[in-house]
C-alpha positions as CSV (number, residue, x, y, z in Angstrom):
1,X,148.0,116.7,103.1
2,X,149.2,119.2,100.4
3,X,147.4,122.4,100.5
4,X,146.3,122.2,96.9
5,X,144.4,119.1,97.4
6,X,142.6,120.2,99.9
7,X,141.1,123.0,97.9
8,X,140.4,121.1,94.9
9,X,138.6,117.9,96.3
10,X,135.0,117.4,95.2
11,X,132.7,115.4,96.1
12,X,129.6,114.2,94.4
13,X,126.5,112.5,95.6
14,X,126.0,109.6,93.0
15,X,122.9,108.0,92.3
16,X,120.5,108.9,95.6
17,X,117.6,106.8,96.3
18,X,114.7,109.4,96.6
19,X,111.7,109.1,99.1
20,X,108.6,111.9,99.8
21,X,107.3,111.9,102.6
22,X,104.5,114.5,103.1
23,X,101.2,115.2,105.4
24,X,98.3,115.9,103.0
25,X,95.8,119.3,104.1
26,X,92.3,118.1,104.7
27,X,93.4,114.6,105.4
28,X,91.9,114.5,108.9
29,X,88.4,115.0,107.2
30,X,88.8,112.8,104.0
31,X,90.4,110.2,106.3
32,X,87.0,109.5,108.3
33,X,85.4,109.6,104.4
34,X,88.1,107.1,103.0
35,X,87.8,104.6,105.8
36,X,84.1,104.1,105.9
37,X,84.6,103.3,102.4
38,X,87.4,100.8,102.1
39,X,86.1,98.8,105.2
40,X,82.8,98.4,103.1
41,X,84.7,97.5,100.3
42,X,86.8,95.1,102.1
43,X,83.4,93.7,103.3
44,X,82.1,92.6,100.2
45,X,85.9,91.1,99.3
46,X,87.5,88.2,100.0
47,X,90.9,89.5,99.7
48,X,91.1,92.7,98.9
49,X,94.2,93.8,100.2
50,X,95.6,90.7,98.0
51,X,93.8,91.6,94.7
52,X,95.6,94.9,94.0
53,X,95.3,94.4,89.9
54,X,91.7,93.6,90.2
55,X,90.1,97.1,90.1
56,X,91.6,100.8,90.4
57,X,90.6,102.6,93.2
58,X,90.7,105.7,92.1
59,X,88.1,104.6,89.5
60,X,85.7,105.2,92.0
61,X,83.2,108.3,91.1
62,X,83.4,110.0,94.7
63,X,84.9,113.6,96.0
64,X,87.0,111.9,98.7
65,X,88.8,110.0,96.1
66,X,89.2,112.6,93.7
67,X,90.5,114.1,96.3
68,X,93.2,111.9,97.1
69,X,94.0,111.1,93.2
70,X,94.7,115.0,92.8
71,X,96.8,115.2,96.0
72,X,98.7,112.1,94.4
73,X,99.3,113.7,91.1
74,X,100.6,116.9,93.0
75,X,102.9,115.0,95.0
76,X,104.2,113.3,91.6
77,X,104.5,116.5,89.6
78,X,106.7,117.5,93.6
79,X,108.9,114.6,93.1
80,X,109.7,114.9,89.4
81,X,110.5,118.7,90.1
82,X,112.5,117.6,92.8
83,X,114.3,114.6,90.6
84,X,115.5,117.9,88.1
85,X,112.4,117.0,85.5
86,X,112.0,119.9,83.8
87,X,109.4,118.7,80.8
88,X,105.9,117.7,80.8
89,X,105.2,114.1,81.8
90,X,102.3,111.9,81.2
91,X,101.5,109.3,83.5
92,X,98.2,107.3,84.9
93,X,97.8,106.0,88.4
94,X,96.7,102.5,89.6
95,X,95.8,101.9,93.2
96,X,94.3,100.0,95.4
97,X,93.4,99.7,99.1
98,X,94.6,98.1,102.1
99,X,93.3,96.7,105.4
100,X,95.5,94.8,107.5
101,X,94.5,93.2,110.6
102,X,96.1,91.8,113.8
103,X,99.1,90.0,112.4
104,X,98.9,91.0,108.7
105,X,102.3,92.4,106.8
106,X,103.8,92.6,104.0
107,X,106.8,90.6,102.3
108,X,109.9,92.2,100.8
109,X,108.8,93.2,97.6
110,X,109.2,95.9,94.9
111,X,106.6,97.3,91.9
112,X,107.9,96.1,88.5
113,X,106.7,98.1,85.5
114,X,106.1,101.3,87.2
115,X,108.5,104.7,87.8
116,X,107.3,105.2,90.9
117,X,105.3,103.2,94.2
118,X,103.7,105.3,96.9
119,X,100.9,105.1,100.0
120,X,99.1,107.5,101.6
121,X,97.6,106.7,105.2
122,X,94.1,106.6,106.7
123,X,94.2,105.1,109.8
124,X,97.4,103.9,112.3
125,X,97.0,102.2,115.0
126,X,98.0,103.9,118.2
127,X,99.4,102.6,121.4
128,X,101.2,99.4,123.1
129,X,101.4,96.7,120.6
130,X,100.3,93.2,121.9
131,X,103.9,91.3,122.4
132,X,105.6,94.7,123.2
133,X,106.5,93.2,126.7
134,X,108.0,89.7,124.9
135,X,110.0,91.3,122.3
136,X,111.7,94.4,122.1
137,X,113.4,94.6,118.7
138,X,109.9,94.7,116.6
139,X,108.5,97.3,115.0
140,X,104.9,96.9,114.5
141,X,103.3,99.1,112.0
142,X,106.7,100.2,110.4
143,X,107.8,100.2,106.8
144,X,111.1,99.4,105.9
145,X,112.8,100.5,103.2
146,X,116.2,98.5,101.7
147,X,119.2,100.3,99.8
148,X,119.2,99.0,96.0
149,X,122.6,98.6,95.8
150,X,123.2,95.0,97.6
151,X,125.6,94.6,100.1
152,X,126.9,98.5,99.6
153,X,127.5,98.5,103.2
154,X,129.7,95.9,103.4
155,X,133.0,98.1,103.5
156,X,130.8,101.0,105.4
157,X,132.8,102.2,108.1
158,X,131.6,104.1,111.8
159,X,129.9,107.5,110.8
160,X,129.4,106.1,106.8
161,X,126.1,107.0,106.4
162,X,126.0,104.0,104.0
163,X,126.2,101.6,107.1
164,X,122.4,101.4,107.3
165,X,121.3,99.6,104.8
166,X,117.3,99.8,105.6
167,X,115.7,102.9,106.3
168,X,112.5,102.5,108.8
169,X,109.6,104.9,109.4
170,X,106.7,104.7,111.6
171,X,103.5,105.9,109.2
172,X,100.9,108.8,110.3
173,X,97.3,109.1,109.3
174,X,97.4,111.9,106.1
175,X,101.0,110.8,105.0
176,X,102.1,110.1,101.9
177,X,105.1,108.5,100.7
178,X,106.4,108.4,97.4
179,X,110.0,106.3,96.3
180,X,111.4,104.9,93.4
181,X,109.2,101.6,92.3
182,X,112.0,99.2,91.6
183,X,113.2,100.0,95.9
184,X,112.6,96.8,97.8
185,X,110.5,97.6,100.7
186,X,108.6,95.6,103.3
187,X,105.7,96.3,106.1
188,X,106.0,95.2,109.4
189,X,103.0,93.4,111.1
190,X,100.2,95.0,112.6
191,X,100.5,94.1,116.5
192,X,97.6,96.0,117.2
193,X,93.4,95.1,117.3
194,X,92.9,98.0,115.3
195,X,93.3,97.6,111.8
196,X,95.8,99.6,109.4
197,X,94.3,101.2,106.9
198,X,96.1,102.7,103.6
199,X,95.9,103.1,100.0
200,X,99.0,102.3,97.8
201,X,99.4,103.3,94.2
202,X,101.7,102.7,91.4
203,X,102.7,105.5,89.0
204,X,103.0,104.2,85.7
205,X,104.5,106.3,82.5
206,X,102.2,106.7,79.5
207,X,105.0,106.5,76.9
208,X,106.7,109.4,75.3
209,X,110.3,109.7,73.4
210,X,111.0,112.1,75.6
211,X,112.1,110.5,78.0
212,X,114.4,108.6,76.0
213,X,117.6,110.6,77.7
């Protein structure tokens, strides 16, 4: 390889897919707060989880939820700084609760008409999962996470880091996650008798022409 090519080759990153993932202070407290409260809410539903445009959750007059709604606007203002936003931005946040039992998940999906998708954790389920001893390539609990770019890792070759097309994690109680809205993402079933408890919100822009680029 001539020496000068060597020196000159750059190499840029294009067009990352960007996720948080944070533990919020004082979730341990607010968690035992937050759960009372969505279990009586999902009590006095019939499909709660299901309903997600029905009602805002963080329209609910009580400390704990102001709580999280402010720890969900910091984590915003965290990701925009991150993204190289440098302006003021003006956005409002819908969100709503979920509580999935023994066998409940999510489908692939993604969040149309929002910049960004995020949930924050009240209670996991700990343990051995129910059919851990009959199958060993689940992952109960786990959210998934696809690469937007179909098929990119078709020509991905050993050590690519684009051979992975799904990213996986395994959630905590007080973590947040944060990632582009339009990312298709799924949730893996809850093996456990505990339920899963979380609250996911969409962060949707209140129009400006500023961010006309």
């Amino acid at each position: 390889m001539p020496a000068d090519t060597k020196d000159s080759a750059r190499f840029h990153a294009l067009w990352p897919t960007t996720l948080l993932v944070d533990h919020l202070p004082g979730a341990e407290n607010a968690n035992i707060v937050l759960k009372e409260m969505i279990e009586d809410l999902d009590a006095g539903s019939q499909d709660m989880t299901a309903n997600y445009l029905s009602g805002n959750f963080f329209d609910i007059p009580h400390p704990a939820v102001a709580w999280l709604k402010e720890c969900v606007d910091v984590s915003t203002k965290q990701y925009a700084r991150n993204a190289g936003i440098d302006y003021e931005m003006d956005w409002h946040v819908q969100a709503w609760p979920n509580v999935n039992r023994f066998g409940d998940y999510h489908n692939l999906h993604n969040h149309p008409h929002s910049w960004l998708s995020g949930t924050y954790y009240v209670q996991v389920p700990e343990g051995e999962p129910k059919t851990a001893k009959r199958r060993s390539d689940l992952n109960p609990g786990a959210i998934s996470f696809f690469d937007p770019r179909a098929q990119a890792n078709m020509l991905a070759v050993k050590g690519d880091g684009q051979v992975e097309a799904e990213h996986r994690i395994m959630p905590e109680p007080g973590m947040i996650l944060i990632w582009p809205a339009f990312v298709h993402h799924l949730v893996h079933p809850n093996l456990f008798d505990e339920t899963r408890i979380s609250v996911s919100f969409n962060v949707v822009l209140n129009w400006r022409d500023e961010y006309i680029p």
